[in-house]
N, C-alpha and C positions, 0 to 999 in steps of 0.2 A: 588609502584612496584620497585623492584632492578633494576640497569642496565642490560645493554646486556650482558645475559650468551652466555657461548662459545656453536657454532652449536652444537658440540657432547652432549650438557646439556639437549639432550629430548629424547621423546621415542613419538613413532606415534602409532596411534589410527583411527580406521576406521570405513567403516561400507561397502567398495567395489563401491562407488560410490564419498566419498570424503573423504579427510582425515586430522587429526587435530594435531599437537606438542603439546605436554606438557614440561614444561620447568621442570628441579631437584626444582626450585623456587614452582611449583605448577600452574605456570600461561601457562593457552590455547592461545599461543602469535602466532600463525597461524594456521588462519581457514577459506576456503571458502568453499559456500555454492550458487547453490546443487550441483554442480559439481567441481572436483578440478581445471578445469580454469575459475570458478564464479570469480566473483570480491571477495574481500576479505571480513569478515566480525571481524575477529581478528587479526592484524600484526601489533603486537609491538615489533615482531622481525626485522624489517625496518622502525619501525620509533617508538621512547617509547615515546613520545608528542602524536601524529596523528594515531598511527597505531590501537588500540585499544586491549583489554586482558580480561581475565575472570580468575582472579586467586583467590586460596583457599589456603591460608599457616596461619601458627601457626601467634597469634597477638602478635605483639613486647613485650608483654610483657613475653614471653618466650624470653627469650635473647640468651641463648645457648642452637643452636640447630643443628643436623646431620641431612643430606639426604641421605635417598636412596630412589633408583627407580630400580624396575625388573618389569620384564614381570610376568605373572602366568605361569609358563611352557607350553609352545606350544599352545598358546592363543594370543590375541592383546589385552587380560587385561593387565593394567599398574598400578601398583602401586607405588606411590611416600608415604616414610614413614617419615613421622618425630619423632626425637629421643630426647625427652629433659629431665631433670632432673625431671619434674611434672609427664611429661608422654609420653608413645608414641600415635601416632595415624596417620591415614593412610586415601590418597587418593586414591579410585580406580575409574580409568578414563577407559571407553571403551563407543563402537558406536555400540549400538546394531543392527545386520543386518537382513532385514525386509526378510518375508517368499518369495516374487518375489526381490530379489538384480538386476534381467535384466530386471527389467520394471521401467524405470526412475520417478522420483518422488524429489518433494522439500521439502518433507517431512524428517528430516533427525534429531536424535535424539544425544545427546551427553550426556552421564551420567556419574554423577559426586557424587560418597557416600564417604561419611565420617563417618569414625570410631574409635574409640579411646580402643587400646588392653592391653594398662596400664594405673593406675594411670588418671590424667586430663589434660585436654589438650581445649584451645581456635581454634577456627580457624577464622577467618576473612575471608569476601567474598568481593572479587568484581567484577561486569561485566561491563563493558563500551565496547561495541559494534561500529565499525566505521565502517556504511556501505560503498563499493565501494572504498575498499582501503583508507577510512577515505575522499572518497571524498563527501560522502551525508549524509546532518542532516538524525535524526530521532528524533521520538516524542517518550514521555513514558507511559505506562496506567499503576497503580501501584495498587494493592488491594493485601494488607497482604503479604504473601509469595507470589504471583502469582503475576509477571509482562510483560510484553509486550512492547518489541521495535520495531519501526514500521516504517520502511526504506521505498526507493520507489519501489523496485523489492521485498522484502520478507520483510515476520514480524520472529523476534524470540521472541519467549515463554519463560519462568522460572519458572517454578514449583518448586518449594523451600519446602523444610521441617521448613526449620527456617525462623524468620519474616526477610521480606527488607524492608528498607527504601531505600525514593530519596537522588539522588545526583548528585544532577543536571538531567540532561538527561538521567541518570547511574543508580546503585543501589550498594547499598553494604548492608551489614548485619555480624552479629555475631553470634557462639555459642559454649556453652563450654561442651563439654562431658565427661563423664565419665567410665570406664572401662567398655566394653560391651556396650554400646550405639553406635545407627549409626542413623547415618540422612543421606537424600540426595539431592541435586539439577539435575534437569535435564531438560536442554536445547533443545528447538526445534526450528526447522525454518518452513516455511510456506509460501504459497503464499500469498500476502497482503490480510486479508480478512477471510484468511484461520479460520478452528473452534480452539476454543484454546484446548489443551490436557486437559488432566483428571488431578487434583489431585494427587502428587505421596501420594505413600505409602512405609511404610518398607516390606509391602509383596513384592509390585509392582517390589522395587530394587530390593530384593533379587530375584524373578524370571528372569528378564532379566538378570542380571550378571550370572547365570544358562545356561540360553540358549543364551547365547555368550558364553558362558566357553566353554558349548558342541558342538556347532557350530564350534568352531577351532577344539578342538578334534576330531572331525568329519573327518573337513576335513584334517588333519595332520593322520588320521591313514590310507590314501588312499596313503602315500607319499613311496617309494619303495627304497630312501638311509637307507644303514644300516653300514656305513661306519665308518671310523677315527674320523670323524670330524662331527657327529650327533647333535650335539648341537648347531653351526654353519652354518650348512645346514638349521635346521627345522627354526631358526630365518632368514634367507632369504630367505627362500622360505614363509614362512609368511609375513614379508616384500613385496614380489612381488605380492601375492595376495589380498593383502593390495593395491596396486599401478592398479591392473587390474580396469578398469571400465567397473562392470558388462554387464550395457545395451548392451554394442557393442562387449566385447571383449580383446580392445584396452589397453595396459599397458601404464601409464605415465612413462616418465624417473624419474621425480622426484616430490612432492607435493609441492613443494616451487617455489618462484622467487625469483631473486635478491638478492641472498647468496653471498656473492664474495667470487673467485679464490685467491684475494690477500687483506687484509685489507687496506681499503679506495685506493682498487684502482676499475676500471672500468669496469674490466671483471665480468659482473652481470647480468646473463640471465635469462629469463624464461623459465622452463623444465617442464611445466605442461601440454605435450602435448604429443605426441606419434610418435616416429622415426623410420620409415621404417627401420632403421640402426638395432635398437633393438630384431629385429624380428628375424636375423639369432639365438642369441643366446635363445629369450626366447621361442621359440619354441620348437627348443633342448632340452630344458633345463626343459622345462613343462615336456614332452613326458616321458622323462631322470628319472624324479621323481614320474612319473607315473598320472602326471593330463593329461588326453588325451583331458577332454571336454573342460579344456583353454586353450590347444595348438590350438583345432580345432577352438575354437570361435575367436580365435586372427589369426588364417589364414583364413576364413571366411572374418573377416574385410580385410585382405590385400586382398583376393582377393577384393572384393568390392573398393578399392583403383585401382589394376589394370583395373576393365572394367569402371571406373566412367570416365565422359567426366575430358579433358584437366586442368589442376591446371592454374591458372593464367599464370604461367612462362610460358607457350608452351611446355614443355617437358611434355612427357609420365604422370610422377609422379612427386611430390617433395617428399623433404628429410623429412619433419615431416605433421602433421595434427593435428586437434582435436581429442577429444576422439570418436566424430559422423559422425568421416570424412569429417567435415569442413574443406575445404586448409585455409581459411583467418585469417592468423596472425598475424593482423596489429602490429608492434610494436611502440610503444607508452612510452615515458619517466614519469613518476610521480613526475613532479616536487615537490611536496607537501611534500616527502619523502625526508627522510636525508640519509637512506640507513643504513642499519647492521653497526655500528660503523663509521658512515658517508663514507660507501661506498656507493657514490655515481655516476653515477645512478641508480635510480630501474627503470628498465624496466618489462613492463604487453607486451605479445605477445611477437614473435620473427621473425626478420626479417631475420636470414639466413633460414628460409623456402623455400627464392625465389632463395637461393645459387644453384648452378649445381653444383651435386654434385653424378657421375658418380656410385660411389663403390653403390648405394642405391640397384642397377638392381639387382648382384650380391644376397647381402642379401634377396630380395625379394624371389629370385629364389629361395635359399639358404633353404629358410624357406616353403616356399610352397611343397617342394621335401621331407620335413626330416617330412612332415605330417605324422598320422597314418593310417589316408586313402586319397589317394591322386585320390577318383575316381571321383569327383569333376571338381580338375582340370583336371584330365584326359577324362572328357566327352567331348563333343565337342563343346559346347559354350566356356567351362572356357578353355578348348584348345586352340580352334583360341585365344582370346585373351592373351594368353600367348605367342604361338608364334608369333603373331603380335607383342607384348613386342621385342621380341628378334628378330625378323626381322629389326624392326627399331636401334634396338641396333648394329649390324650388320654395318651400316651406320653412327651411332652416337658414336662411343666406344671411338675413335681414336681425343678426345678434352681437353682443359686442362681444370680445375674443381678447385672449392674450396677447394677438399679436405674432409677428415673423420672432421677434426679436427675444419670445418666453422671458417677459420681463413677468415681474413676481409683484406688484403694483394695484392688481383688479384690472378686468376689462372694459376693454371701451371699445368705441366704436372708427376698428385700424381705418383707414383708408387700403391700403395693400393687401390687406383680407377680403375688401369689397370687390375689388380689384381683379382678385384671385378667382374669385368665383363668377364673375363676370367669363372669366375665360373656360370655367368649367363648363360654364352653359355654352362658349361660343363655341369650343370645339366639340363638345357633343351636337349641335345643329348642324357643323359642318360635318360630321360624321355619317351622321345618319342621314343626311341631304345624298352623299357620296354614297353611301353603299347602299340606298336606299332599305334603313330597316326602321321598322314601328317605334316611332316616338312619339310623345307631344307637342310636336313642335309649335304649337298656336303658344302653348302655357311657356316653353322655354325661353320660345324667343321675348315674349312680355316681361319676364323675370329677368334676362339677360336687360333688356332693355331698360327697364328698373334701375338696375343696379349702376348701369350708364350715367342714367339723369341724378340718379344719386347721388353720385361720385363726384361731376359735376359742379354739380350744386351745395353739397356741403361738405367735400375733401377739397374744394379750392376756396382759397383765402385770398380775396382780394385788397387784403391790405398789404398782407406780405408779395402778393402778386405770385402766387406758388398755391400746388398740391401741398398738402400736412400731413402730417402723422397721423390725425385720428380729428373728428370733426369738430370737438369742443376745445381745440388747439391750435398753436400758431407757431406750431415745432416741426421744423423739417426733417424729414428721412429719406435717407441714401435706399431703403429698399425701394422707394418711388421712382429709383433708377429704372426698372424693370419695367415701366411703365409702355414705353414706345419699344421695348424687345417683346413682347408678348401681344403688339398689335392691339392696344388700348388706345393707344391715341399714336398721333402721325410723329414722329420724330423730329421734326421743323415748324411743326404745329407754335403759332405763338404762343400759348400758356404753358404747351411744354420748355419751349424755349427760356422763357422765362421763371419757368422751374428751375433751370437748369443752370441757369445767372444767379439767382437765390441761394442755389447749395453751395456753387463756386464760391461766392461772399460769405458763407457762415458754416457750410463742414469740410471746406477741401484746404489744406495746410502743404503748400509745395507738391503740389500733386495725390496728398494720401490723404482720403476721405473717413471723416470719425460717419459712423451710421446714424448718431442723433447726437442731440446734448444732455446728457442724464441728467443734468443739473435745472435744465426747462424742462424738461419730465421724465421726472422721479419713476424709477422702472422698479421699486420695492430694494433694493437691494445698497450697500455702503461703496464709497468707492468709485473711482476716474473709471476708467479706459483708456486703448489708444486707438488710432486708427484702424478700422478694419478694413483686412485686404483683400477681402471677397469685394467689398462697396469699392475700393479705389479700382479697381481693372472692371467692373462694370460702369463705372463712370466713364473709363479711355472708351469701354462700349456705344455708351450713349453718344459720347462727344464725337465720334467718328460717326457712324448714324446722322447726328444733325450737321456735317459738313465740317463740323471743325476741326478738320484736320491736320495743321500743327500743333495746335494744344492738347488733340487727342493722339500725335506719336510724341510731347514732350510727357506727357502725364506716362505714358506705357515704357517710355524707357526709362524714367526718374524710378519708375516702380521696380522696375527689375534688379535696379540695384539694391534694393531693400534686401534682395534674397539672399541665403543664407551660404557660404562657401560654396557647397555643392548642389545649389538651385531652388531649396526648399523655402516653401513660407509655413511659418504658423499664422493663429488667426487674426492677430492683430500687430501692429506695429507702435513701439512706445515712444514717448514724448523725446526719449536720447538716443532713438533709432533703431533701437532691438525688439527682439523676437518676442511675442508674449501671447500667451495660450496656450490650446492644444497643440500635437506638432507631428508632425504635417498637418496640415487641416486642408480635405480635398474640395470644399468648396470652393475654396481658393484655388485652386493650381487649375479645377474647372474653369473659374471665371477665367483666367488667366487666357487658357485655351481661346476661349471665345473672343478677349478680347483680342488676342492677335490676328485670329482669323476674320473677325469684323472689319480691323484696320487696314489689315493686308487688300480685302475686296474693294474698300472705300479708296483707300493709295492706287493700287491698279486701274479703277476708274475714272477715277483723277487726272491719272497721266495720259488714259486712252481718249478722255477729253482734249488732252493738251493743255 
């Protein structure tokens, strides 16, 4: 297997319960199973010794060879094609998704056919399998094409078209096709014990890659953008329904860990879990495109967060979860692991879960309010507990905090967090104004009000002529983007405006916005950054909002070009233009959303001006 290809060198493949990279190489070098925070069972993207891979590419003896890789249009088929002088021939990778996607299961299928559309062509196979993040042997059962690895929490299957032999603990195999030939392999997993699958066939592929094709289809013609930017919308929003896990709801931020922020530096988390933070926008942003039944199932789960007894920490809620509303995040180092180009550490779990981290209220509320039916919360069980939420908030708003950003530093006193809960309070008054149900409202709205004069008055800097970061500072932040979308202040408001001339001058670089300067404050941690791409496509937000709109469609298209062959961003963009983070990271491909559909309203208005 090649070395480490750059993050942007994949395309992701699902099935709504977990999801897998494909490398431009051919190789599945991240894959957990059955869930996307299962221990690992392919990651030779942190670590190409230990991490383990399942790759299909042309054999050496095809010397000159081209990649490509696209989607099938408005699908999470993936095709990686090889182009050589013999021949061409094509991998198509997808996870076909079972008739119950919310009834969990460790059952989990990954297909992998092979076809050759010219001329001949070899491919070489191999799978080596490391379960538990390469931390647990496994044993091999081998008969012909059909083999079995057989870890201590799951076995996985290989049903093979072409023979394998052993290798070691492994298997590999060969075969060489010819124009109009397809073979295929297709991987499953199982609980230890489990029955083995059937036999593939070439009917067998060809039906599933069928009803996976029409299953996206499906669901992309319920999608209600008709906008600018169509082809970027429909691959994020495929993206993010890629990232939802069915069972509960719940979207991950991202299907990876331990991506780094900076090559061989430190900042390397785990994002396979689900952040109360995400929930303002992908709520929105479901509703926006017209899936109502994942907006609801994902406010669903957050209610079930709001009445669930206490998180470790003592506060109300914390800042992330599992995807089944597990709090416990233990984070845990892999020493075993050398890390993405020896970034190292890789961290499994995440320990800013336990961070206080104020703005979360805010988005809760945020999200629960912008439901399409909000009579749930407004009956009177999911009632009291919401305003219990904000009763206690009431008394708790007024503390310093982590922070959006879980820097590692000590807290202080965010602006964005004040912010945050300013809106917690605002839409529970309009809540309970509307349905009329039993609140405080004398107490809420003076605390809401508070929190106003607050902000104010020592979140604006009038020397830098800007909102800040945190009160005892003169450090600008891109999450104070967020500021005139959540109806805190007017969007053409002079001090916003003037916020907004401030960040242009000192975080935004050819259109891509860094979210602070770690170097004016030190966030506990070693180590640059690059621009984040959640902050630059809410910026084209803002800027369209306050009327600028050439610089807000030159900032949205400069951006799009960042994106990765077949449409994806991770979470940040580096100083030499590439991919850095987790990958996919759906905050982003959110903001994304929003921002085109801001633009598009703001451009149409525009012109209906004349």
């Amino acid at each position: 297997m090649p070395g480490y290809p750059p993050i942007a060198d994949h395309g992701l493949i699902g099935d709504l319960q977990t999801a897998a990279l494909v490398s431009a190489d051919g190789a599945v070098d991240w894959f957990c199973a059955p869930r996307f925070d299962s221990p690992s069972i392919f990651a030779s993207l942190l670590d190409q010794e230990r991490g383990g891979h399942f790759t299909i590419a042309p054999a050496p003896a095809h010397e000159d060879v081209t990649v490509r890789q696209l989607y099938l249009p408005d699908t999470a088929v993936l095709i990686t094609r090889f182009l050589t002088p013999e021949g061409v021939g094509e991998v198509v990778d997808f996870m076909p998704v079972a008739p119950r996607p919310d009834v969990p299961t460790d059952r989990h299928r990954l297909v992998r056919a092979l076809r050759v559309v010219r001329g001949t062509l070899t491919f070489d196979v191999a799978c080596r399998p490391r379960f538990d993040y390469g931390r647990a042997p496994h044993t091999l059962t081998l008969d012909g094409a059909a083999a079995a690895f057989h870890g201590p929490d799951l076995d996985v299957h290989l049903r093979s078209g072409i023979p394998l032999e052993a290798d070691g603990r492994d298997v590999r195999g060969a075969v060489t096709l010819r124009h109009g030939e397809t073979t295929g392999i297709v991987l499953e997993t199982c609980a230890p014990g489990g029955a083995a699958p059937e036999p593939i066939t070439e009917k067998a592929l060809e039906a599933a890659l069928e009803e996976t094709r029409l299953f996206w289809h499906g669901w992309m013609r319920r999608c209600r953008y008709r906008g600018r930017w169509q082809s970027m919308v429909n691959r994020s929003a495929i993206t993010l329904k890629l990232l939802i896990y069915a069972p509960s709801g719940a979207p991950i931020a991202a299907p990876t860990m331990g991506l780094p922020e900076q090559i061989g530096g430190e900042r390397n988390w785990d994002y396979r879990y689900t952040w109360i933070r995400d929930a303002s926008l992908s709520v929105r942003v479901l509703l926006d495109l017209g899936y109502v039944e994942e907006a609801d199932a994902f406010r669903r789960w957050l209610g079930g967060r709001g009445r669930a007894p206490r998180p470790p920490g003592g506060e109300p809620m914390q800042i992330m979860y599992r995807v089944d509303g597990d709090p416990h995040l233990a984070e845990e180092v892999l020493e075993h692991l050398s890390g993405y180009r020896g970034s190292f550490p890789v961290r499994a779990g995440n320990g800013a879960a336990d961070q206080l981290q104020l703005d979360i209220y805010g988005e809760f509320a945020y999200a629960m309010t912008h439901s399409s039916d909000v009579t749930e919360l407004a009956g009177y069980e999911g009632w009291q507990g919401f305003a219990a939420l904000l009763d206690w908030l009431c008394d708790h708003w007024d503390r310093p905090d982590e922070g959006i950003w879980e820097t590692r530093g000590g807290r202080k006193d965010f602006t964005y967090s004040r912010m945050m809960c300013w809106v917690a309070l605002d839409r529970g008054i309009r809540l309970a104004t509307a349905y009329a149900r039993p609140a405080d409202l004398g107490r809420w709205t003076a605390q809401r009000d508070a929190i106003l004069v607050q902000v104010m008055e020592r979140g604006w800097n009038p020397e830098r002529g800007a909102f800040v970061q945190h009160y005892d500072s003169e450090v600008l932040d891109a999450s104070l983007l967020l500021m005139p979308l959540v109806g805190f202040i007017s969007p053409r408001a002079p001090s916003w405006l003037s916020t907004l001339d401030a960040m242009d001058r000192e975080l935004v670089t050819d259109s891509l916005v860094y979210r602070y300067n770690p170097e004016a404050s030190p966030d506990g941690l070693r180590g640059s950054e690059g621009t984040f791409s959640l902050c630059s496509f809410l910026y084209v937000e803002a800027l369209a909002r306050a009327g600028r709109l050439d610089q807000a469609r030159y900032a949205m298209d400069k951006m799009l070009t960042y994106a990765n062959h077949v449409g994806l961003f991770a979470e940040e963009i580096g100083r030499t233009g590439e991919q850095l983070g987790n990958f996919p990271q759906a905050f982003t491909h959110l903001a994304l959303i929003t921002a085109a559909m801001a633009l598009d309203e703001e451009l149409d208005r525009a012109a209906e001006r004349g």
